[in-house]
C-alpha positions in Angstrom: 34.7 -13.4 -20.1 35.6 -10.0 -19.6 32.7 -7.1 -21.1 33.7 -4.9 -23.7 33.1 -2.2 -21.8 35.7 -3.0 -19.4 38.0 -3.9 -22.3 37.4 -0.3 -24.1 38.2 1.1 -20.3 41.6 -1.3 -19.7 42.4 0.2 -23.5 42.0 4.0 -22.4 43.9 3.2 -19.6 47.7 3.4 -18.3 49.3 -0.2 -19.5 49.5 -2.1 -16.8 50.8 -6.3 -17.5 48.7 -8.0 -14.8 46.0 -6.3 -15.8 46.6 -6.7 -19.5 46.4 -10.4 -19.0 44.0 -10.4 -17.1 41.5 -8.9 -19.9 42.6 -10.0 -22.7 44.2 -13.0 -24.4 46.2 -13.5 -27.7 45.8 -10.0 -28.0 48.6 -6.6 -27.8 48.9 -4.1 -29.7 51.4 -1.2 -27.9 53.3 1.7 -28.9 56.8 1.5 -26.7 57.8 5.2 -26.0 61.6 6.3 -26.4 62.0 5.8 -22.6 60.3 2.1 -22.8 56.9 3.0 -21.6 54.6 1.0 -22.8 50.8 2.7 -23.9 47.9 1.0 -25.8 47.9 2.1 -29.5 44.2 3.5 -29.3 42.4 4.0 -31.5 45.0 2.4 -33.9 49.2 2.2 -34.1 49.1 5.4 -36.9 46.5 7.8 -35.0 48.5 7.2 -31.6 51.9 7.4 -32.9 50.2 10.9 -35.4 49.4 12.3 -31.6 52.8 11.4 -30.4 54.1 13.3 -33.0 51.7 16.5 -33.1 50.6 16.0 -36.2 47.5 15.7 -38.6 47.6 12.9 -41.0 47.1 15.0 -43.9 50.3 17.1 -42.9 51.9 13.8 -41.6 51.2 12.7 -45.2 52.7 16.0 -47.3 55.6 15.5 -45.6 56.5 11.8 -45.9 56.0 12.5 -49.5 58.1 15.5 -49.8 61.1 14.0 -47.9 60.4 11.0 -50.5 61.3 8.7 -47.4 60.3 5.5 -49.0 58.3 4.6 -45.7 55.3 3.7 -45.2 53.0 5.8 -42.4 53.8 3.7 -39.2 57.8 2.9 -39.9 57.8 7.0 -40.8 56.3 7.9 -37.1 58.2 5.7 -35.4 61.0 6.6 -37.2 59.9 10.7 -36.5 59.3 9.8 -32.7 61.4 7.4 -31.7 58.8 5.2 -30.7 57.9 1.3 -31.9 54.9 -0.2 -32.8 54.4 -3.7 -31.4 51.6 -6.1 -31.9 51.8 -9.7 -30.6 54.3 -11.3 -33.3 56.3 -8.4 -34.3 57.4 -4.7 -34.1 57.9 -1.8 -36.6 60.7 0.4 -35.4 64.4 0.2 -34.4 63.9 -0.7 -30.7 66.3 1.2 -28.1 68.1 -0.3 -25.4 64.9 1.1 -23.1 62.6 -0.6 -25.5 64.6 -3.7 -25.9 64.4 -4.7 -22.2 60.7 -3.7 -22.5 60.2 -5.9 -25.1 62.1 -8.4 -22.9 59.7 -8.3 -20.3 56.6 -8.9 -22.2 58.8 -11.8 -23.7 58.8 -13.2 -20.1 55.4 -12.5 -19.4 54.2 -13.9 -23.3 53.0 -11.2 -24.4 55.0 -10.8 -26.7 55.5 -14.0 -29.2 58.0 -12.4 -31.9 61.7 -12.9 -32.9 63.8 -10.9 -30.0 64.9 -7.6 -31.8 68.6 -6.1 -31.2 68.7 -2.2 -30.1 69.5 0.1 -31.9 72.8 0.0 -31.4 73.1 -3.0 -33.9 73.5 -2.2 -37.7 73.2 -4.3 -40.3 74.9 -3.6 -43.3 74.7 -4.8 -46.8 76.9 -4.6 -49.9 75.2 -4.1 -53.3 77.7 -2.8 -55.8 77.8 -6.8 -56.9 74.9 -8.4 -57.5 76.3 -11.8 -58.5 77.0 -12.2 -54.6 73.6 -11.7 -53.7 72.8 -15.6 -53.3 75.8 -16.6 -51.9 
């Protein structure tokens, strides 16, 4: 079993896969830049992505609720930074083409155990001027 210590020093470290899997098991939690580079989201998905951004939380906060975005904290960053947050069975974020084949490749490593995700290229759009359609 690998030490904490050396866990805590893997975490403060550059991602790297072998050495990922090496440490830890049944464990990732990442933020994917805008250019697909993975980092470790220490010491949590919201601080990192805050830092990303340049921003405190309390100003982070002020303006999410001024721009009444409807988001909550992590979709807002990502959404502000072009980043995603990923954790072992899912993302938050509308993963680019970069990220997508990021994502891909801790797919093939299993890393990463959630649904494949579309970039961002794919919109989904819904019609809901009739709601009798709705269960259709």
């Amino acid at each position: 079993m690998v030490s904490f210590e050396e866990q805590q020093r893997v975490l403060h470290s550059p991602f790297d896969i072998r050495t990922h899997k090496s440490t830890f098991i049944n464990y990732l939690e990442l933020i994917i830049r805008p250019d697909g580079t993975p980092e470790y989201a220490v010491p949590s998905h919201m601080m990192k992505l805050a830092a990303i951004y340049g921003k405190s939380m309390d100003d982070i906060y002020e303006e999410c609720v001024q721009s009444q975005c409807g988001l909550d904290g992590i979709d807002y960053l990502c959404q502000q930074t072009g980043c995603i947050a990923v954790w072992e069975d899912h993302i938050q974020g509308m993963p680019n083409d970069a990220q997508a084949a990021t994502l891909r490749k801790l797919i093939a490593e299993d890393l990463y155990k959630g649904l494949p995700y579309l970039s961002s290229g794919f919109n989904i759009s819904v019609d809901v001027s009739d709601p009798t359609t709705w269960l259709d």
